[in-house]
C-alpha positions as CSV (number, residue, x, y, z in Angstrom):
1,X,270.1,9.4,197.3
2,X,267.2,6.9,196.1
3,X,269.7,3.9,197.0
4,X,270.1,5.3,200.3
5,X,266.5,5.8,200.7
6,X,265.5,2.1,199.5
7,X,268.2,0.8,201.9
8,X,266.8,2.2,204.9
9,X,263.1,1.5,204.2
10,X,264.4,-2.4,203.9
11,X,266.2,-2.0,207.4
12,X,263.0,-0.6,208.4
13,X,261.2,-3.7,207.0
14,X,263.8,-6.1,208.8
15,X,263.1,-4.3,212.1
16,X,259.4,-4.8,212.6
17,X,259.7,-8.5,211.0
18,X,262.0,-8.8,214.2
19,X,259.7,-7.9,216.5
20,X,256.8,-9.5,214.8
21,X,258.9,-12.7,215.8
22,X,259.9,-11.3,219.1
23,X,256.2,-10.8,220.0
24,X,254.7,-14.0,218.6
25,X,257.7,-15.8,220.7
26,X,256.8,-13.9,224.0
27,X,253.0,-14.6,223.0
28,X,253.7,-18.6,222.5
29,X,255.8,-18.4,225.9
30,X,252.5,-17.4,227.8
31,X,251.0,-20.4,226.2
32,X,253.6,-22.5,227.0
33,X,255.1,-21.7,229.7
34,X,256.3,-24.8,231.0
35,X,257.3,-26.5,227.5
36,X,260.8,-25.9,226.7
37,X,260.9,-24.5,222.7
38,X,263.5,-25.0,220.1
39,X,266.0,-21.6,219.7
40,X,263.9,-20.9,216.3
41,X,260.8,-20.8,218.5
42,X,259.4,-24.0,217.7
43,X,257.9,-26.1,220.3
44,X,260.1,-29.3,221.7
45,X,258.4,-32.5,220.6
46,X,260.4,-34.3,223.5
47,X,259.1,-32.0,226.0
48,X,255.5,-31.4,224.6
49,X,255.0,-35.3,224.8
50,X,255.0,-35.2,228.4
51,X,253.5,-32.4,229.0
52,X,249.7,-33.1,227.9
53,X,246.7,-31.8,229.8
54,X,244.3,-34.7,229.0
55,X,240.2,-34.3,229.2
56,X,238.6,-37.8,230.2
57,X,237.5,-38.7,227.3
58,X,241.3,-38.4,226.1
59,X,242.3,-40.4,228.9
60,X,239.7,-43.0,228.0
61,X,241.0,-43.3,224.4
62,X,244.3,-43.4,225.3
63,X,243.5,-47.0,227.6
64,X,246.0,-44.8,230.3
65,X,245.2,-43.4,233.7
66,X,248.3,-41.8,234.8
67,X,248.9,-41.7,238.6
68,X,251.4,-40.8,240.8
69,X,251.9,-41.7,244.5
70,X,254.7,-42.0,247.2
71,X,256.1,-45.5,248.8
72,X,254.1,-46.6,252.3
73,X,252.0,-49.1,253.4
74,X,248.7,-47.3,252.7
75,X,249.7,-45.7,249.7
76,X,252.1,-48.5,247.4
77,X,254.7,-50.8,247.6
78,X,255.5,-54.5,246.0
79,X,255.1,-57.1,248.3
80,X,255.1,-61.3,247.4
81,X,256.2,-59.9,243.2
82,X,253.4,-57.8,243.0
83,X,252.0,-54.9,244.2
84,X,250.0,-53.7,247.3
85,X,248.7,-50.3,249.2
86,X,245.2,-49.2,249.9
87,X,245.5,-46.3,247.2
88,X,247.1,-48.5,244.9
89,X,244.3,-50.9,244.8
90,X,241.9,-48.3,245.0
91,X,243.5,-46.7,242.0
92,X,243.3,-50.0,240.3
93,X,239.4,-50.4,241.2
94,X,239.1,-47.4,239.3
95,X,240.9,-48.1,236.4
96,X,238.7,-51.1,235.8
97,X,235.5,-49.1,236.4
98,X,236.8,-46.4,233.1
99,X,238.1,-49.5,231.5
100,X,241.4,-48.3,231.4
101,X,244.8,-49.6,232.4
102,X,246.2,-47.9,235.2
103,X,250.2,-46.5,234.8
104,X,252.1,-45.2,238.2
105,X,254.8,-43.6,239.0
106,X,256.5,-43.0,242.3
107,X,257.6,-39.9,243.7
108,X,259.8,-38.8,246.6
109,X,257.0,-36.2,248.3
110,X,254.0,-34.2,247.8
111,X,255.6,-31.3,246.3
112,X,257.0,-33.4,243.4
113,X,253.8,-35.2,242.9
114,X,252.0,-31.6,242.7
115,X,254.7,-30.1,240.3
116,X,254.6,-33.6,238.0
117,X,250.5,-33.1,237.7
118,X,250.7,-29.3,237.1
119,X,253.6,-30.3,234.6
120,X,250.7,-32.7,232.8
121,X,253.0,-35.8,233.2
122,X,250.2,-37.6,234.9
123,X,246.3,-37.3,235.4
124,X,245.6,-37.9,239.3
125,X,247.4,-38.0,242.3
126,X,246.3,-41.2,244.1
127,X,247.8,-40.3,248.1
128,X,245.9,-38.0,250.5
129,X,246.7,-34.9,249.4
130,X,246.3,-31.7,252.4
131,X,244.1,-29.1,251.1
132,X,246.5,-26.6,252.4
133,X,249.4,-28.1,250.3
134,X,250.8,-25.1,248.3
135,X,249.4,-24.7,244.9
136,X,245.8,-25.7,246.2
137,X,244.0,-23.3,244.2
138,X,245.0,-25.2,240.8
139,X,243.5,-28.7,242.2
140,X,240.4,-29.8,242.4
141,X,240.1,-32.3,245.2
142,X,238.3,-36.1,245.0
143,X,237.5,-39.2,246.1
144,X,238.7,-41.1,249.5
145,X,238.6,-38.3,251.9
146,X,241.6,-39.2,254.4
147,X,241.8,-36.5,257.8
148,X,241.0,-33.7,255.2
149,X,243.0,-35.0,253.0
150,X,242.3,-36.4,249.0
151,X,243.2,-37.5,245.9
152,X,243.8,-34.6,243.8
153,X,243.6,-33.3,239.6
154,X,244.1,-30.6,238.4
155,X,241.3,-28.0,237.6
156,X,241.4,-28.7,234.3
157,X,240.2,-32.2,235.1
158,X,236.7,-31.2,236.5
159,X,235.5,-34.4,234.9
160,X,237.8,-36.5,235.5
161,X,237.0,-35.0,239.4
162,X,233.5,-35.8,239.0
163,X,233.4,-39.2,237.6
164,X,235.6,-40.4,240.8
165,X,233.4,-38.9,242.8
166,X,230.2,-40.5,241.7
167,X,231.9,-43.9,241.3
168,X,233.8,-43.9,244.5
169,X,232.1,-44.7,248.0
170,X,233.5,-44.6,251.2
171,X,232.8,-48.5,251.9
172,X,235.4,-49.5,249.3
173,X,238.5,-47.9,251.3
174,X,237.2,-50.3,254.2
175,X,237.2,-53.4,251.6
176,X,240.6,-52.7,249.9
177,X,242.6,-52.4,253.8
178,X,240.3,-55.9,254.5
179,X,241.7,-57.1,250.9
180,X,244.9,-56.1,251.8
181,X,245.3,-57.7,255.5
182,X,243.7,-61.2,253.9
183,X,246.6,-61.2,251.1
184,X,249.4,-60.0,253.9
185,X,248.0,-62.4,256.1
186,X,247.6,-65.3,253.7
187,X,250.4,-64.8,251.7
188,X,248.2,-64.8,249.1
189,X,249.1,-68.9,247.6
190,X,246.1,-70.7,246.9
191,X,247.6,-74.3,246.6
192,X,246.8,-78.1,247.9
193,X,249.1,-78.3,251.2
194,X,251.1,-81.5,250.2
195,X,253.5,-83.3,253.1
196,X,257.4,-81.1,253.0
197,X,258.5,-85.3,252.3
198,X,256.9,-88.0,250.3
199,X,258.8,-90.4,252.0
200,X,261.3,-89.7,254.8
201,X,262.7,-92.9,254.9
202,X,263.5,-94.0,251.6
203,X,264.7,-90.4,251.3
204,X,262.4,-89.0,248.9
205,X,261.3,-85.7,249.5
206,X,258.4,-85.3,246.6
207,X,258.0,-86.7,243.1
208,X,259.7,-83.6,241.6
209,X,262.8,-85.0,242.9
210,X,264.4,-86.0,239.7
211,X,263.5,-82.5,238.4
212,X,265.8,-81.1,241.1
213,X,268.2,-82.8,240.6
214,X,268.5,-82.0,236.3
215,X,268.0,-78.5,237.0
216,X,270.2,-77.8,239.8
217,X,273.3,-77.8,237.6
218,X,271.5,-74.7,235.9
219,X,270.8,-73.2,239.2
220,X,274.0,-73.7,240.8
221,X,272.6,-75.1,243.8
222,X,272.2,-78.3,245.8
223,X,269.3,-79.5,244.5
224,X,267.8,-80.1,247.9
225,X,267.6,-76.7,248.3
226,X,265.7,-76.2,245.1
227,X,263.1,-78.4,246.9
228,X,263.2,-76.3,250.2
229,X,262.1,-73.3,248.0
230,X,259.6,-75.2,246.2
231,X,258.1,-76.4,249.4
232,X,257.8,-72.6,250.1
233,X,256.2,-71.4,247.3
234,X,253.8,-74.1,246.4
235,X,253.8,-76.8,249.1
236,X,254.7,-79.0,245.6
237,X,251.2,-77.9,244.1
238,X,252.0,-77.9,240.7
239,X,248.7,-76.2,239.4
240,X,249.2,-73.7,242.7
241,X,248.5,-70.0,241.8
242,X,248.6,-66.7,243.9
243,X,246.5,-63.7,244.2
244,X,249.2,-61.8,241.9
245,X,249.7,-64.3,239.4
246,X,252.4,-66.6,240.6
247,X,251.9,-69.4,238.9
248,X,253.5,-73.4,239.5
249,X,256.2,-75.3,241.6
250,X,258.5,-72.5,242.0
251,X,255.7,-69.4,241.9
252,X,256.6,-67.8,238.9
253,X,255.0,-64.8,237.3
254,X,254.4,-64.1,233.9
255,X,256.7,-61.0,233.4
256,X,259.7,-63.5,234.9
257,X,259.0,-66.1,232.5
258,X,259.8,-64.0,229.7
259,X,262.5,-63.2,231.0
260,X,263.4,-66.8,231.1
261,X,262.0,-68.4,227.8
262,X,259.4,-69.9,229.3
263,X,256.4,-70.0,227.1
264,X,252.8,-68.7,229.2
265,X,251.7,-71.8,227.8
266,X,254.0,-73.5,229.6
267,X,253.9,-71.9,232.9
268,X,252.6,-74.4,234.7
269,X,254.7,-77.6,233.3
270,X,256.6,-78.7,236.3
271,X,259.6,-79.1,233.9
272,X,259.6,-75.8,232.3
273,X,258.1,-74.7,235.8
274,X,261.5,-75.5,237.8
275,X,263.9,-75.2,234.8
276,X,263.1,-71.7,234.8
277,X,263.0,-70.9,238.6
278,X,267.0,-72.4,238.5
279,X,267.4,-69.8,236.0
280,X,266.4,-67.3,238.3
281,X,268.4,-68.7,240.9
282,X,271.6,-68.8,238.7
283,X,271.0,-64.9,238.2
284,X,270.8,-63.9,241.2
285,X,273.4,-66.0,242.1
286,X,275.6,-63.7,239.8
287,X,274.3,-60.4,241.0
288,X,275.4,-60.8,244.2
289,X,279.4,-61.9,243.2
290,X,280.6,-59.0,245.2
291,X,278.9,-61.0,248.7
292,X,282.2,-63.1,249.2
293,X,281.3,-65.7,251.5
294,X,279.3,-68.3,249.5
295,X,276.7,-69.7,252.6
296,X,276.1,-66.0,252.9
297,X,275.2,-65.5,249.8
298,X,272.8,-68.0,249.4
299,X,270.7,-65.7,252.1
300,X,271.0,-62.7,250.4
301,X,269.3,-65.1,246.8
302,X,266.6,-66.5,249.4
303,X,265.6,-62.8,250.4
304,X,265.6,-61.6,246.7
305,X,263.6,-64.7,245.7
306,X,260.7,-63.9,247.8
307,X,261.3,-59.9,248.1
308,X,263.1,-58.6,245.1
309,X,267.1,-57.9,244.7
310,X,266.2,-54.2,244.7
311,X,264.9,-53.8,247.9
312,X,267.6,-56.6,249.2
313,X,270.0,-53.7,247.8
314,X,268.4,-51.2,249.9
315,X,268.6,-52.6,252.8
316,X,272.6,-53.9,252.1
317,X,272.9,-49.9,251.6
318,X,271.1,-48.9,254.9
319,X,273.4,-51.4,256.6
320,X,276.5,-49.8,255.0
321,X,275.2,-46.2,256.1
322,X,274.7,-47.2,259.8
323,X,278.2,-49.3,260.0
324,X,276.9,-52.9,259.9
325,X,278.5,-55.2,257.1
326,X,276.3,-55.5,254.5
327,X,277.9,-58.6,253.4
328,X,276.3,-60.3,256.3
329,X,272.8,-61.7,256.4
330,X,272.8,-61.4,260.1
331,X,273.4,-57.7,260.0
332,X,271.4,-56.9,256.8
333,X,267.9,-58.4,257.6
334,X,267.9,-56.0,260.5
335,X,267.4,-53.4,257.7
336,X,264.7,-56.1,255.8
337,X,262.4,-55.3,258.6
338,X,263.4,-51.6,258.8
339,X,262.5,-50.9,255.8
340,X,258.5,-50.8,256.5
341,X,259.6,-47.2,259.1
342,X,259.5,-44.0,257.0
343,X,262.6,-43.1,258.9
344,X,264.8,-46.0,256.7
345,X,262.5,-46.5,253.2
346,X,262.3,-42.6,252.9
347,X,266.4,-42.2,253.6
348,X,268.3,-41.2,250.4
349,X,270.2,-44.1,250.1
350,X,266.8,-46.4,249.5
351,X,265.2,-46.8,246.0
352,X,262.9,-49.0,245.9
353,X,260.9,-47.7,248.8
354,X,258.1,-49.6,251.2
355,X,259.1,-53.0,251.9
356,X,256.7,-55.6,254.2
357,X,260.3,-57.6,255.4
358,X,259.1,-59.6,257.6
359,X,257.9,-62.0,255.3
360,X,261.1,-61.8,253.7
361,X,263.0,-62.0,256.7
362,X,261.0,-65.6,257.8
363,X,261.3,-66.5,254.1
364,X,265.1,-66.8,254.7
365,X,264.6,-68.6,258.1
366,X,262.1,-70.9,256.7
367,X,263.7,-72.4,253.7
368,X,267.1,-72.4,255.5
369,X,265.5,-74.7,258.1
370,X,263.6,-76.8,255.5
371,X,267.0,-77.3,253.7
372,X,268.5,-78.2,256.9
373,X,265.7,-81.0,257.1
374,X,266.7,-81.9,253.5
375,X,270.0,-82.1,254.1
376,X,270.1,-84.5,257.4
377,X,267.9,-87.0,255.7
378,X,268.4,-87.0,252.1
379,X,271.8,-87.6,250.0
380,X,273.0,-84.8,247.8
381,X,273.9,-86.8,244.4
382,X,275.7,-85.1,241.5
383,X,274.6,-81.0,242.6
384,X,276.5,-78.5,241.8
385,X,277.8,-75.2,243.8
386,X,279.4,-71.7,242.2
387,X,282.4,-70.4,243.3
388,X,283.5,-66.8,244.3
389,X,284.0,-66.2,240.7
390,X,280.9,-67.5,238.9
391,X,282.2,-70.4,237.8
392,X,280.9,-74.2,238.7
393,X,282.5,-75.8,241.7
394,X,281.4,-79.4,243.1
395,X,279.6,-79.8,246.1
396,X,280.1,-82.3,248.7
397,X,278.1,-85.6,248.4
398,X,278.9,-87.2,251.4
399,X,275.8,-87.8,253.8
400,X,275.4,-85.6,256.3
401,X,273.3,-85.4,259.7
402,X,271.6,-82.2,259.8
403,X,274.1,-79.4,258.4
404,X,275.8,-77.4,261.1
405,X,276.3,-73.5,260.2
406,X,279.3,-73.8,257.8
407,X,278.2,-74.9,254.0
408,X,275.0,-75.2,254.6
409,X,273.9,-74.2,251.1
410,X,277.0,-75.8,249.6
411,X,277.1,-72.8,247.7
């Protein structure tokens, strides 16, 4: 009778530690709701890492303002290899001020931006935010005010809220849209404006010439067209820079060059300068293999030069949706310039958002033209083209007076 006794005060026992566990899981569910927990009731370390509430004086020890923002004109996009918007450079402005480096992330709307910052995966929502946007009563509201509309933190983040608010005044919207207008309008180069030839009749078209040439076998390219780009970018000022941090002949930036093995020491050597802008070339000569005609594709490298193969992609997709051949420059860079109307960057088939094409589009134009120049005047001595395939195919040496449409690019 005792056994019997002793077995059911240990079920007993059992029992309540059960619902000990049961209630201190329920209890760490209310603290947690929006972590996801292991089954033995343990928090995930995965999602906890993303889902931290910081203070400011966090964020300022971390070095990390997280942001978030959607794709437009006035809010953030890349334009000439860097990147632009009024909110953006705003948001940047502030970064410096805490001393802090400044970490965004793009959403698709307003309501994922909100549930991203409730979710603690960033710190401030840097895009006009509605006051009557659901979930209002958990922000607090700050900085640029936009048609009743701000930047937003949660109301966790009353300091955070406060500090923007004593920093920011409503002057420095008006100078980041006059920033932005100067860059756009400027293309944002700062370089000596050298002649597009050295000497047309002898046929030289700049002492880089002999550059070209070497490193055209690398970029798969008549080397006369390496020049047309160069003229471009630079205008053949070797020490020319831009706003962003393009730096050299060919207007590279610093992320690219490491891509490339070229040493930011090094950036500026005309040598290493061109060698690694043909290495750029060559690449995106290879990612776009599936655009079959070679003249053609030669376009679709121009446009990702100057704008970026991922918004080149975009727009090849747009094309595609609406039943144009997105093989075909002609049809594609209709979509280049669409992609700056909400109606075609915010369409599902677009990922990389905002895109100023113009530039892009008379990018294209321009050096085609300048290559034409090239090519009228200027033999084209031992370059090399790239076949459907990816392989190396010669190019035609033979003089020519001004390229018609067909092989233009020799490519």
């Amino acid at each position: 009778m005792q056994f019997i006794k002793n077995q059911i005060s240990r079920v007993k026992n059992f029992l309540l530690f059960l619902a000990f566990l049961f209630l201190v899981a329920c209890n760490q569910k209310e603290d947690n709701d929006s972590v996801a927990m292991t089954p033995w009731g343990t928090v995930d370390e995965a999602s906890a890492d993303t889902m931290e509430h910081y203070s400011l004086e966090e964020i300022l020890q971390s070095g990390q303002l997280r942001v978030l923002s959607i794709t437009g004109e006035e809010t953030y996009f890349t334009y000439n290899k860097s990147t632009l918007g009024h909110h953006y450079l705003l948001g940047e402005k502030l970064a410096s001020e805490l001393g802090v480096e400044l970490k965004v992330e793009e959403c698709n709307d307003t309501t994922e931006m909100v549930t991203k910052l409730r979710n603690g995966e960033a710190d401030l929502i840097i895009v006009p935010v509605s006051k009557d946007v659901a979930g209002n009563d958990s922000l607090i509201f700050c900085g640029p005010d936009v048609d009743d509309a701000q930047w937003a933190v949660m109301e966790y983040s009353k300091e955070l809220a406060e500090r923007i608010d004593e920093w920011y005044v409503p002057d420095m919207l008006s100078e980041v849209i006059e920033k932005q207008t100067f860059i756009e309008s400027m293309g944002g180069v700062q370089c000596h404006e050298y002649a597009p030839f050295l000497d047309r009749k002898s046929g030289t078209i700049s002492e880089w010439d002999d550059l070209f040439k070497t490193y055209a076998q690398i970029a798969s390219t008549d080397w006369r067209l390496l020049a047309a780009i160069c003229y471009q970018e630079s205008c053949f000022d070797p020490k020319a820079r831009s706003w962003a941090g393009a730096c050299g002949l060919m207007q590279i930036m610093p992320a690219t060059a490491e891509t490339v093995g070229l040493p930011i020491e090094k950036i500026f050597d005309p040598k290493s300068n061109i060698e690694a802008a043909a290495k750029v070339v060559n690449q995106l000569t290879m990612l776009y293999r599936d655009v079959p005609d070679n003249e053609e594709r030669m376009n679709f490298v121009l446009a990702s030069y100057n704008g970026g193969p991922g918004h080149v992609r975009d727009a090849m997709a747009l094309t595609e949706k609406y039943g144009g051949d997105q093989y075909t420059w002609a049809d594609v860079s209709e979509y280049i310039l669409k992609l700056s109307q909400p109606m075609y960057y915010r369409d599902a088939v677009v990922k990389f958002g905002y895109m100023r094409g113009t530039e892009t589009h008379d990018y294209v134009d321009k050096v085609r033209a300048r290559y034409e120049d090239y090519a009228g005047v200027v033999l084209s001595d031992g370059s090399f083209g790239v076949n459907e395939t990816g392989g190396y195919a010669g190019v035609n040496t033979q003089p020519t007076r001004r390229a018609g449409k067909q092989n233009k690019y020799q490519i």
